[in-house]
DOZATOR-167500 format. One record per residue (C-alpha): y, z, x; residue in one letter. Coordinates in steps of 0.2 Angstrom, whole numbers, padded with zeros to 4 digits, always signed. Layout:
DOZATOR-167500
YZXA...
//
This chain:
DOZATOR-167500
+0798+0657+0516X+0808+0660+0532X+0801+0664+0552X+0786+0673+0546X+0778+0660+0533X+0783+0645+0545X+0774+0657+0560X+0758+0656+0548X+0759+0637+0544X+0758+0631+0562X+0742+0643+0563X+0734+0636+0550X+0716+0624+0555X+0722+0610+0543X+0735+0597+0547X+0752+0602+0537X+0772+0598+0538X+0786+0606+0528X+0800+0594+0526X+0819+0602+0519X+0822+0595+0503X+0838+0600+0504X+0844+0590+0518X+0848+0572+0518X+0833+0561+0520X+0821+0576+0519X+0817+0578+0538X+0801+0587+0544X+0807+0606+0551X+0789+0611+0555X+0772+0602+0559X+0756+0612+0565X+0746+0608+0580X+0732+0600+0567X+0745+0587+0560X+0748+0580+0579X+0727+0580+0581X+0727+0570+0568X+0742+0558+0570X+0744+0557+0589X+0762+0564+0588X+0767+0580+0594X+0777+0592+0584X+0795+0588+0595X+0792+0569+0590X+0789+0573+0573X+0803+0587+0568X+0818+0577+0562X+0808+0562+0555X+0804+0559+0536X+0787+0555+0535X+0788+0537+0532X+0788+0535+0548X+0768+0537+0547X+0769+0519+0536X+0763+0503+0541X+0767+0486+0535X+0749+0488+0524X+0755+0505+0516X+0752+0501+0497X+0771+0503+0492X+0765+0509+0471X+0758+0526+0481X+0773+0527+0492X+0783+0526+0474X+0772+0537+0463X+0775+0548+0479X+0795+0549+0480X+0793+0549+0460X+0783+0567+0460X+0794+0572+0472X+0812+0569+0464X+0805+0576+0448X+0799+0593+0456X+0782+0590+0452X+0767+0593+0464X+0755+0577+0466X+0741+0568+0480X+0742+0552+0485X+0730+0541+0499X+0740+0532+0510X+0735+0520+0522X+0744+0529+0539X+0747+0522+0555X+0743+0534+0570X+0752+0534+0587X+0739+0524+0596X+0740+0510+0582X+0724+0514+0576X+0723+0515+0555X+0719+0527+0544X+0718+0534+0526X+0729+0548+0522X+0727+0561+0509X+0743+0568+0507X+0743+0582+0494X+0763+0586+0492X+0771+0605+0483X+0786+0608+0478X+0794+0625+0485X+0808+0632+0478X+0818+0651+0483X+0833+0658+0488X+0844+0641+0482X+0833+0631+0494X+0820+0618+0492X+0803+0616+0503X+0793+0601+0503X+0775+0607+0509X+0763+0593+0514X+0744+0593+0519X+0736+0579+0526X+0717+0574+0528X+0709+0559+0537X+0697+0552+0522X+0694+0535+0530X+0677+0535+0527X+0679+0541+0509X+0685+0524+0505X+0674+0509+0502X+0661+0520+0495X+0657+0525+0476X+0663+0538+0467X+0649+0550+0468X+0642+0547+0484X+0663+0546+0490X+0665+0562+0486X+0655+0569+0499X+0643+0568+0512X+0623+0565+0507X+0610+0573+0516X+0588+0573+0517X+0578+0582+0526X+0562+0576+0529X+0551+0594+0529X+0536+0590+0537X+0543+0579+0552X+0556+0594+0552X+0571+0581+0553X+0587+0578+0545X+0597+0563+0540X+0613+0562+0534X+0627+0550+0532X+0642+0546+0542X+0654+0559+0529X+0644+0570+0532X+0642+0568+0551X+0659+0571+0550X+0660+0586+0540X+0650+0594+0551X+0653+0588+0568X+0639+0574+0572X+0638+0560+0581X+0637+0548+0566X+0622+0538+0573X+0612+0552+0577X+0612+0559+0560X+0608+0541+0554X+0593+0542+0563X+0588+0558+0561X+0592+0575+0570X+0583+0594+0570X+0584+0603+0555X+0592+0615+0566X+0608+0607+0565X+0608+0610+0545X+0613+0628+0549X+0619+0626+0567X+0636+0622+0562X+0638+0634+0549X+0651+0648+0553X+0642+0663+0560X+0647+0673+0545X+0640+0663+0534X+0624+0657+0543X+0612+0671+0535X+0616+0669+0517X+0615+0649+0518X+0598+0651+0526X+0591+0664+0514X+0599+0650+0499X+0589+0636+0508X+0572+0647+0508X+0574+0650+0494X+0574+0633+0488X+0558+0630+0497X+0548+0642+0491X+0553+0636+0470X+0571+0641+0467X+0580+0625+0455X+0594+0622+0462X+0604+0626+0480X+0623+0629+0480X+0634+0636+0491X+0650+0636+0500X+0652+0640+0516X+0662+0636+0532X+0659+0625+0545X+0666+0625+0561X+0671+0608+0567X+0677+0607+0584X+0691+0621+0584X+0693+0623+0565X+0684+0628+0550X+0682+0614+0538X+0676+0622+0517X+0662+0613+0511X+0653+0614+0494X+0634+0609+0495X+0622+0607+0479X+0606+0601+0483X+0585+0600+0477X+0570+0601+0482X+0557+0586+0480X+0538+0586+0481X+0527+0575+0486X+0514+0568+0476X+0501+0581+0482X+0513+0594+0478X+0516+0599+0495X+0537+0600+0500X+0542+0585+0507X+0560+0583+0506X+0575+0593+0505X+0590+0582+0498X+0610+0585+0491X+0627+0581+0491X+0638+0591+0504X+0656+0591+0499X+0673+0596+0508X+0684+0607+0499X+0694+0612+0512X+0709+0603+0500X+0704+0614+0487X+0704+0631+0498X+0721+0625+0506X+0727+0624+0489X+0724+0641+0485X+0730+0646+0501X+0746+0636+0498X+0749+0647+0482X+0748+0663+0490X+0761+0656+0501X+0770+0650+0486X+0770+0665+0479X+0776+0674+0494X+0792+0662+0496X+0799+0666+0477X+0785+0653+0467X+0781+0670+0456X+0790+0674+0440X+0791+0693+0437X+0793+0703+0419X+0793+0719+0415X+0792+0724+0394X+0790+0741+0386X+0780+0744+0371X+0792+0742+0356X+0802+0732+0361X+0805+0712+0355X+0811+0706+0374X+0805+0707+0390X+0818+0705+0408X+0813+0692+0416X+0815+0682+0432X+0822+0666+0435X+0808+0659+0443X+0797+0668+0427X+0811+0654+0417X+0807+0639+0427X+0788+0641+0428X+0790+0641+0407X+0802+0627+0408X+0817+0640+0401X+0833+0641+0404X+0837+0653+0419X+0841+0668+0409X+0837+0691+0413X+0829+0691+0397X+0819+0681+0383X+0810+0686+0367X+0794+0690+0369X+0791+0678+0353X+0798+0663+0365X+0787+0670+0378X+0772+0667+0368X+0777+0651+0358X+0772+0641+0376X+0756+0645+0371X+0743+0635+0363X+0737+0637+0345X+0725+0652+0346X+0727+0658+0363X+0730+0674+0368X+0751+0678+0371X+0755+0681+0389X+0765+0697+0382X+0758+0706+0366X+0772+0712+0357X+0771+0731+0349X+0759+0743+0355X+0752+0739+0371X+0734+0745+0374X+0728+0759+0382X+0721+0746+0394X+0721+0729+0399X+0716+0715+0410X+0727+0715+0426X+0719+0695+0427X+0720+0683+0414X+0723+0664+0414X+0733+0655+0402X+0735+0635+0396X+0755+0634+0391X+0766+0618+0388X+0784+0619+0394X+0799+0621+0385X+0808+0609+0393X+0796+0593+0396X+0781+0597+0385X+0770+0597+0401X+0754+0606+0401X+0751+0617+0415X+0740+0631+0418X+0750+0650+0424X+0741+0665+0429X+0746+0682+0425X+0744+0700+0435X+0751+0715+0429X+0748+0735+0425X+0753+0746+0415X+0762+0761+0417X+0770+0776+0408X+0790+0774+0406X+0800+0787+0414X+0810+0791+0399X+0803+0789+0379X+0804+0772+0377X+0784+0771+0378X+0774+0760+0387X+0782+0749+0403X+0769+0734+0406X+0775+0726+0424X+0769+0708+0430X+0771+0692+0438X+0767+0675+0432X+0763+0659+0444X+0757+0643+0442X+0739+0639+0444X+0739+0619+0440X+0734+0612+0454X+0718+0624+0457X+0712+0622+0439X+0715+0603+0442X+0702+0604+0459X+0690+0619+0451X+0692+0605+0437X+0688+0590+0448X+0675+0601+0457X+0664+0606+0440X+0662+0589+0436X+0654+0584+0453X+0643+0597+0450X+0640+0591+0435X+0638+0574+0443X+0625+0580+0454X+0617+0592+0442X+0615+0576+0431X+0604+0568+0446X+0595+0585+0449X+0590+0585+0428X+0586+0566+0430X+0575+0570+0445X+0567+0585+0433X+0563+0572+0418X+0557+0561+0432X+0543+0574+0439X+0540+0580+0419X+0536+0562+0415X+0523+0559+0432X+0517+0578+0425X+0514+0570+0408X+0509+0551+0411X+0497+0555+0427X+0479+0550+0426X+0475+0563+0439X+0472+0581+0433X+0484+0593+0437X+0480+0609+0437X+0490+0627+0443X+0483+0643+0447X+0484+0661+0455X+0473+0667+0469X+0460+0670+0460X+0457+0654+0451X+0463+0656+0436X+0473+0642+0428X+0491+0645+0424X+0496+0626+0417X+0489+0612+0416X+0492+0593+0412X+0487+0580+0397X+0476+0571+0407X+0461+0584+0407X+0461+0577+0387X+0459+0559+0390X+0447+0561+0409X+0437+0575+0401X+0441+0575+0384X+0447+0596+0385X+0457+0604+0375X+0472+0605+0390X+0483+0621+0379X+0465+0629+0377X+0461+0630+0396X+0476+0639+0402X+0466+0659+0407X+0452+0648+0412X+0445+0650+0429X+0442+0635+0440X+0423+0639+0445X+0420+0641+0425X+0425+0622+0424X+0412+0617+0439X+0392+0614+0436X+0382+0629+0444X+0376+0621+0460X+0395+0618+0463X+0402+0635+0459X+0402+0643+0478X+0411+0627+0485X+0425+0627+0470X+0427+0648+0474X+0428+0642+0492X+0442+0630+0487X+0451+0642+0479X+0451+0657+0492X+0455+0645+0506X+0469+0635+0499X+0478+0650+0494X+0477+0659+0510X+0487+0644+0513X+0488+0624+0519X+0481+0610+0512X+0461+0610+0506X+0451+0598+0498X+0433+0598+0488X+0422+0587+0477X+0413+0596+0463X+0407+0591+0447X+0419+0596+0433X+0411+0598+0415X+0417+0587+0402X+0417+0591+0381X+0402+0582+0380X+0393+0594+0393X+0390+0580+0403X+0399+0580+0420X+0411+0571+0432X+0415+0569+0450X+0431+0576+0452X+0439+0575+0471X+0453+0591+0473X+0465+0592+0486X+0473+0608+0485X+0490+0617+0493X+0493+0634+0493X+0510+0645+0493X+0514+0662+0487X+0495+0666+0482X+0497+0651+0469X+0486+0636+0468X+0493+0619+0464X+0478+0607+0465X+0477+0585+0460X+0460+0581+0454X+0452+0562+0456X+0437+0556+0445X+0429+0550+0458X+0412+0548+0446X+0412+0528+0447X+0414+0528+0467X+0400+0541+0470X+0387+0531+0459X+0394+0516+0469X+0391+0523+0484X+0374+0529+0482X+0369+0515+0476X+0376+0507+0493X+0365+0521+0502X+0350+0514+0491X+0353+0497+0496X+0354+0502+0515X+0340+0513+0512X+0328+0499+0507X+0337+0487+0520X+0330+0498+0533X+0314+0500+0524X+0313+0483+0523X+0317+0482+0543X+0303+0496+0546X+0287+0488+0536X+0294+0470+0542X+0288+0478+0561X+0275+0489+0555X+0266+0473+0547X+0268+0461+0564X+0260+0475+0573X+0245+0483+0563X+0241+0466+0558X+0236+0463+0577X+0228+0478+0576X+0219+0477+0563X+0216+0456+0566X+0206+0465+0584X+0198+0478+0575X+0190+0468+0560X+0189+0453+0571X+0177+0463+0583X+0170+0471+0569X+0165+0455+0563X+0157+0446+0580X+0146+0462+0582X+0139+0463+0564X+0134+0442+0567X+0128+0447+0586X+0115+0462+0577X+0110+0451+0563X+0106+0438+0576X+0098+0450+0588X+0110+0447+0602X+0117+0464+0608X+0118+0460+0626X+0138+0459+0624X+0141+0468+0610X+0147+0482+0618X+0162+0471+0624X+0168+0471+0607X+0166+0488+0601X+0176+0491+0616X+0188+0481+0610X+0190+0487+0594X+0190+0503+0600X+0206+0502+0608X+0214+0492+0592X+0209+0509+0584X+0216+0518+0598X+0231+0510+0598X+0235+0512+0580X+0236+0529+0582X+0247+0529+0593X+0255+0518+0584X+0257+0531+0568X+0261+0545+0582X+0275+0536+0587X+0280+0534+0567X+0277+0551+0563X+0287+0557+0579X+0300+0543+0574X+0301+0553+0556X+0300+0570+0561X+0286+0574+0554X+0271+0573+0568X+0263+0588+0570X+0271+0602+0585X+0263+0614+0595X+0281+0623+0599X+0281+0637+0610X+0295+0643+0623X+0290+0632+0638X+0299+0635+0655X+0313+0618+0658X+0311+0619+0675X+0294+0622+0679X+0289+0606+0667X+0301+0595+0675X+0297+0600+0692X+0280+0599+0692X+0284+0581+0682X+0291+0575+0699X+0277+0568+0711X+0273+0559+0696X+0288+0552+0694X+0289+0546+0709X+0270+0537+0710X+0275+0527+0692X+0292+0522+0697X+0286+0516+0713X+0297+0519+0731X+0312+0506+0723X+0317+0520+0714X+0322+0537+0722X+0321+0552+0711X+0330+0564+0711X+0329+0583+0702X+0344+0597+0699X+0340+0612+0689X+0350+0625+0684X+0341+0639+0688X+0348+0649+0674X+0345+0638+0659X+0328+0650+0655X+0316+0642+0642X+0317+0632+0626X+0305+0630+0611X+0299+0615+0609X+0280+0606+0611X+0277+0603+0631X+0266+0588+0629X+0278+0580+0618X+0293+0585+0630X+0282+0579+0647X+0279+0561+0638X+0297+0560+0631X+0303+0563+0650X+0291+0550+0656X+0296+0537+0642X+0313+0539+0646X+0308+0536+0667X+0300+0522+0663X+0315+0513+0655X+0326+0518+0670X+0314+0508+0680X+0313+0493+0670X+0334+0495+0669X+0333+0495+0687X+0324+0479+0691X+0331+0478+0711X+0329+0496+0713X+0341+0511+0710X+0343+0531+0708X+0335+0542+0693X+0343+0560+0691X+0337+0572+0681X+0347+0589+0676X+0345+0604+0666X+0362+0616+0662X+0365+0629+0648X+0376+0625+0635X+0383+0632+0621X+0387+0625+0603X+0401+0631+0593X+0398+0625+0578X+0391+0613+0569X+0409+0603+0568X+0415+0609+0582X+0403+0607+0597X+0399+0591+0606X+0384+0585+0595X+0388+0586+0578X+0381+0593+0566X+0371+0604+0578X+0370+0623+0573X+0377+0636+0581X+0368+0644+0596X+0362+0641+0614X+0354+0628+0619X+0345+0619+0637X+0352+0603+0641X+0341+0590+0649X+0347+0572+0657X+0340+0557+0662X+0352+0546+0673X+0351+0530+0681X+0363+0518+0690X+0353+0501+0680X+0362+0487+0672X+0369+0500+0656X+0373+0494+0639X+0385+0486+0631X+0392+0494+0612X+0381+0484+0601X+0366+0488+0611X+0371+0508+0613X+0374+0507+0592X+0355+0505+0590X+0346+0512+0605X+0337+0525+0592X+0335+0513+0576X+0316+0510+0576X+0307+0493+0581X+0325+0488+0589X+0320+0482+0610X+0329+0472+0622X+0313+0468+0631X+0303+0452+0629X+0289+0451+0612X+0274+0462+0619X+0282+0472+0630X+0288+0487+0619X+0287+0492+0600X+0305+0499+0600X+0300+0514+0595X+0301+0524+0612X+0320+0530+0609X+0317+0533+0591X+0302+0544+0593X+0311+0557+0606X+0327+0555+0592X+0314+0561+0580X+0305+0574+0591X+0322+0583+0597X+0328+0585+0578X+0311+0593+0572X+0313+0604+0586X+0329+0609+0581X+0337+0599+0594X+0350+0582+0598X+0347+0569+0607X+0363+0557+0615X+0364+0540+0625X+0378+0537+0636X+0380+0520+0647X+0392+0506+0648X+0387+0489+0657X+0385+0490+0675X+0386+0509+0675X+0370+0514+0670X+0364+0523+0656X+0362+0544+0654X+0350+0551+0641X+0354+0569+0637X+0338+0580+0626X+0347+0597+0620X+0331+0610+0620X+0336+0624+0608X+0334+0638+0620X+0319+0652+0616X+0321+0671+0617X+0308+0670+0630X+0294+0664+0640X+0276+0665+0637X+0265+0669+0651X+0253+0654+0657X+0238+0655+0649X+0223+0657+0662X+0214+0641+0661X+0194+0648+0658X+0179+0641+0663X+0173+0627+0654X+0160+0634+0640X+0143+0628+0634X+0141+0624+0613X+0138+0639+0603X+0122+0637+0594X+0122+0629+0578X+0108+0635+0571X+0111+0647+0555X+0126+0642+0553X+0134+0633+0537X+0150+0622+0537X+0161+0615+0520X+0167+0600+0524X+0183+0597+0512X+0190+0579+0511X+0193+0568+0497X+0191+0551+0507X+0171+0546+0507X+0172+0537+0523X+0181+0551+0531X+0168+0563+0525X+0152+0554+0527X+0158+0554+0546X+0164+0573+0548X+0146+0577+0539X+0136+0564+0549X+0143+0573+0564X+0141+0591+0560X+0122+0586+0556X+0119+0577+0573X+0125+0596+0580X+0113+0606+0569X+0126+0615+0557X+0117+0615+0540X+0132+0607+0531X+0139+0607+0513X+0153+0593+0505X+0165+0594+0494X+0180+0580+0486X+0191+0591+0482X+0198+0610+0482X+0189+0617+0466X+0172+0612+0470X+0172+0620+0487X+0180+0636+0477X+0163+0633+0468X+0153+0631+0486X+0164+0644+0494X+0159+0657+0479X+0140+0654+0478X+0137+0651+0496X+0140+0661+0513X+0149+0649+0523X+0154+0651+0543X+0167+0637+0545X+0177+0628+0532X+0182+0611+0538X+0196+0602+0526X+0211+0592+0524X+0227+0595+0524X+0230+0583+0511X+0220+0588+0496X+0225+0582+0480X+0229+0597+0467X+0227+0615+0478X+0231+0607+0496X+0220+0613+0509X+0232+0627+0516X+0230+0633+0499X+0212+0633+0498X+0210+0642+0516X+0221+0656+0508X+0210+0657+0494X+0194+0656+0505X+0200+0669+0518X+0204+0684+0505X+0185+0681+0500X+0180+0682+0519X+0192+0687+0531X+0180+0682+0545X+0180+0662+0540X+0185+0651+0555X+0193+0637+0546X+0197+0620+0555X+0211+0609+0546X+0212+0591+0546X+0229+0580+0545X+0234+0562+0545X+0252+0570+0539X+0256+0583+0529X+0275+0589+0529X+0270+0608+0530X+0258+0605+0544X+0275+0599+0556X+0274+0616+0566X+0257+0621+0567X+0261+0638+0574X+0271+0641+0559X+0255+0635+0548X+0242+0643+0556X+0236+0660+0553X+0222+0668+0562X+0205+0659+0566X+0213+0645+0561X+0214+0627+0572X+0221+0610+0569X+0212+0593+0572X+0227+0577+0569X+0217+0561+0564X+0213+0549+0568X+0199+0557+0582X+0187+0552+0590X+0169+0558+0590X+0171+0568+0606X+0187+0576+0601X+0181+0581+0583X+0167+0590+0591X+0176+0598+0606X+0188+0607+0593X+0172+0613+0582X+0167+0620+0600X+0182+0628+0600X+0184+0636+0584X+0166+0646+0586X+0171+0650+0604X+0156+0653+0615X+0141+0656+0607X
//
């Protein structure tokens, strides 16, 4: 240990000092650059001093003995002092001291480490540095040891820092092995655990890190946690007897097979605690060694091989002290006859097997948090009430957890190489495929399906699934209990509304009905009395009741989407357009219109005389928004829907469609106002002005068209209704109008008139019979079968409605007999009638009740053509 090993010293990253023991007061002959870094003092103020010039008045004087103790007994030891740097400033001092002995002189090697913020803490967490990284937010936050380990602002890793910074400090050459370690770890290994360098400022500090990774309770990775640790001590150690080794600390031998002694060294002496001596037996040798170890030097034959490495547990001659010596050697064929010549060194290995020691049972430590961790997530596995349940890609079930027993009452062991959509009622299987195929493509899914239980009944089961790998881990609810709740919360709101609608339906048919039979009434006492000079007065009256309602049930029907449509690809433009010098005469010159079209918007199916009033309703309410006058816009533009949760209107299907805006600059709405424009019977004009059900009735229309309908206003800015028209493949041409034509004779001809109500019937037939048909009647769809069999008939007249065979059904029938019978339907409301040109077939017409005389017989002018 002369120039070259003190050369190497002062190169070395960590702070060291080599004081002669031989001198008096053991001055310091060498301290590297890192010892002045650490204590202020440069290497000529610190070469000539003992090292008690580091203490302070608060030094703890028992460590500054045990220390002088080690030293004057030639035994190696570590002690934390409380140092005293240049600037004043305290610190804790680990100072780990070896004895070095060659050559008749003795060394002193001391290494030095600022643990300052070791002390204070606990045992476990003081031996390292903690980390978490939160994986989702992508952050990581770490302690102030470790901050220091690694070379961070101590409050920023308190708060929290990029995840980068986990592997930016890492020594380049070990970088991509700590990263593949830490993937690992997220994608299901047990346990991380590695050592590595990291390069703090201008040195490379050894650091041991053990961590795991936690879940969150939906099974997704949420956090990535450990322990970092410095072993640089441990590495310098190591490092320190290599150096040992290199300045004499090695005992050599050398034995030939046969023999009973081996030469040995003086240093081979000492590290047994003999006697310096050229030669022991090889008996003494082995004595050192424990009871049933194997001897350091196997007397006899030696092998034909053997380990060049072995470790040995010995207790010296001279003290009785255990220690730990390792020994290398070979073996090698002797010159001369002798045999066998087995050539080795011996050294002592105490103070590594002391820190590999001290370092296995911090693993240990920590692996004892890791296994508590484990029983922690077996135990939520076990107790949950949630039903667990793992899976490959394609469903089919890997583990499970007890609670499917007690929610659904399965055999949990008996489900494992079941698959998930075998579990699931029928009508729920292509969902819980879906599931399956989606969440382990990848990210985090969820579905409600009905699970079966043992007693073949079923359960609502909410899943939220996360896939990794092609594997499924998926946390089922029962969610049975909140589903029935929450229909019945639909049932309460659905009679709540029903409630609402037959409360308005009541206040206004009952005004109807109070002029209808009230008329009704006065002219029935005027003809008994023989005064009828003002009796048409009150059938006029009553006449318009009537008349109103129907419109009245219009306006429901349209309201409900279910009115009967006469849908056809109509031209935007044109309609609105031609809408415009009525606009302007009904609004009245307060209120200037205004009309944009998009010339490219094309045409959009949808029934033109509902689409002309619904512009009109919507016109009129500008004008009664916009009492002092104002502006109306109307627009059409194209649009495009995405999807039906991802376009502007939800729920709306794919596709192209017309848009169609009604804008004012009147007084808006405020929220609570906007929130029930299209409920029905809601109005914010006076009682008798409006039946509220204007905006409901072009909600209804637009969504039997296959259309959406949108309000947008805020108080003081007015109010924009916007229609979306599902756009047609094309335009019909206009139809010529012809020339008005004169009744088709009636004579000869036969009619069936089909109608279970007797009023309604006695009416159709009374009026066919004024006309001349020769007429036949019929209450319900078998007896006109039995007319329709024995009878030629020209014109089959019924209802929609029928009870039994409905009257679609009846025509069918009829029209296979004859295919040349005109048949003329009749509907209050029948669901299947909506569209009639999806309901009619050929020779076939529509007639929507309530009509009146004039209309009824129109349409059967109609239906024979001209005659």
């Amino acid at each position: 240990m002369m120039g070259p090993t003190f050369g190497a010293l002062t190169r070395i990253g960590a702070p060291l000092t080599v004081a002669d023991a031989g001198l008096p007061d053991t001055p310091i002959i060498l301290a590297n650059a890192a010892f002045s870094q650490l204590t202020g003092y440069s290497a000529r103020e610190t070469i000539g001093r003992n090292c008690r010039f580091l203490q302070g008045a608060q030094t703890d004087d028992d460590a500054v003995r045990r220390m002088r103790e080690a030293i004057s007994t030639g035994q190696d030891c570590v002690v934390d002092l409380l140092n005293v740097r240049k600037d004043g400033s305290l610190f804790w001092n680990r100072v780990s001291l070896t004895l070095i002995e060659g050559e008749g002189a003795r060394y002193i090697l001391g290494s030095q480490a600022d643990v300052t913020s070791e002390h204070g803490r606990d045992r476990v967490s003081g031996a390292g540095g903690v980390w978490e990284w939160d994986i989702p937010a992508g952050r990581l936050y770490a302690d102030a040891r470790f901050a220091e380990i690694y070379g961070l602002d101590a409050r920023d890793a308190f708060v929290g820092v990029p995840t980068s910074a986990f592997f930016g400090s890492v020594y380049a050459e070990d970088r991509l092995r700590v990263r593949v370690a830490v993937a690992g770890v997220l994608h299901g290994a047990e346990v991380f655990s590695k050592t590595y360098r990291v390069v703090r400022d201008t040195s490379l500090v050894w650091v041991s890190a053990r961590g795991r990774l936690e879940l969150d309770e939906d099974g997704q990775p949420a956090r990535f946690s450990g322990v970092l640790t410095d072993i640089s001590d441990q590495m310098r150690l190591e490092q320190q007897l290599r150096v040992a080794q290199t300045a004499g600390g090695v005992g050599s031998f050398e034995y030939i097979s046969g023999f009973g002694t081996a030469d040995v060294s003086a240093q081979f002496c000492r590290l047994l605690g003999f006697d310096a001596t050229d030669t022991l037996s090889i008996r003494a040798i082995n004595a050192v060694v424990g009871a049933g170890g194997a001897p350091i030097i196997a007397a006899g034959d030696l092998p034909q091989s053997l380990s060049p490495y072995k470790e040995f547990r010995i207790r010296r001659v001279d003290t009785g002290e255990e220690r730990w010596v390792a020994r290398r050697g070979e073996l090698t064929p002797d010159s001369g006859e002798a045999g066998v010549r087995f050539i080795g060194v011996i050294y002592d290995i105490t103070a590594a097997k002391r820190a590999e020691a001290e370092l296995k049972a911090f693993a240990q430590t920590l692996e004892d948090r890791v296994e508590e961790r484990t029983r922690e997530r077996d135990r939520l596995w076990s107790l949950s009430r949630d039903l667990f349940f793992l899976c490959d890609a394609d469903g089919i079930a890997t583990a499970v957890n007890p609670a499917w027993t007690e929610t659904l009452g399965c055999d949990a062991a008996a489900m494992i190489g079941a698959s998930f959509e075998s579990l699931v009622h029928p009508d729920d299987v292509e969902a819980a495929r879906r599931f399956i195929a989606e969440t382990a493509a990848g990210g985090v899914h969820d579905v409600d399906c009905r699970v079966r239980r043992l007693d073949d009944g079923y359960a609502w089961i909410n899943w939220t699934g996360i896939g990794e790998d092609g594997a499924v881990f998926a946390i089922g609810r029962d969610v049975t209990q909140r589903r029935q709740l929450e229909d019945q919360l639909r049932q309460s709101q659905k009679m709540e509304a029903v409630g609402q609608l037959t409360g308005g339906l009541a206040h206004d048919f009952n005004n109807m009905l109070t002029g209808i039979m009230g008329g009704m009434d006065i002219i029935r006492r005027r003809i008994a009395e023989n005064r009828l000079d003002d009796v048409e007065r009150f059938l006029a009256s009553a006449m318009t009741s009537a008349e109103r309602a129907a419109a009245l049930t219009h306006r429901l029907l349209a309201f409900s989407r279910r009115q009967s449509l006469d849908v056809r690809a109509v031209d935007v433009n044109d309609l609105v357009l031609s809408m415009e010098d009525l606009l302007r005469r009904t609004l009245g010159e307060r209120v200037t219109v205004q009309v944009q079209v998009d010339p490219a918007v094309g045409a959009a199916a949808t029934d033109p005389s509902q689409l002309e009033s619904a512009i009109l309703n919507l016109a009129i309410n500008a004008r009664d928004a916009m009492p002092d006058g104002g502006a109306l816009t109307i627009t059409t533009q194209a649009y495009r829907q995405s999807g039906p949760d991802s376009g502007r209107f939800d729920g709306l299907a794919e596709g192209d469609y017309i848009l169609l805006t009604v804008a004012d600059t009147g007084e808006g709405m405020p929220p609570e106002v906007l929130a029930k424009a299209f409920d029905p019977f809601f109005t914010t004009k006076p009682i008798g002005q409006g039946t509220g059900l204007g905006l409901s009735m072009i909600y209804g229309f637009m969504h039997q068209t296959g259309g959406h309908a949108e309000i947008a206003s805020r108080p003081g800015e007015g109010a924009a209704v916007t229609l979306c028209l599902a756009r047609a493949a094309y335009v019909r041409p206009q139809e010529r109008q012809s020339e008005p034509v004169s009744a088709p004779s009636a004579e000869g001809k036969a009619v069936l008139v089909v109608e279970d109500d007797p009023s309604v019937r006695i009416l159709v037939v009374e009026v066919l019979e004024e006309l001349g048909y020769h007429t036949f009647e019929a209450p319900n769809a078998p007896t006109a079968l039995h007319i329709l069999h024995d009878t030629v008939i020209d014109l089959l007249i019924t209802d929609v409605g029928l009870p039994g065979m409905d009257g679609r059904d009846l025509a069918e029938a009829a029209t296979r007999r004859d295919d040349g019978l005109r048949v003329l339907f009749m509907t209050g409301y029948a669901e299947k009638a909506a569209i009639q040109s999806e309901f009619l077939g050929p020779r076939m017409a529509m007639i929507t009740k309530p009509f009146t005389i004039d209309a009824f017989m129109d349409r059967i002018r109609q239906v024979f053509g001209p005659g």
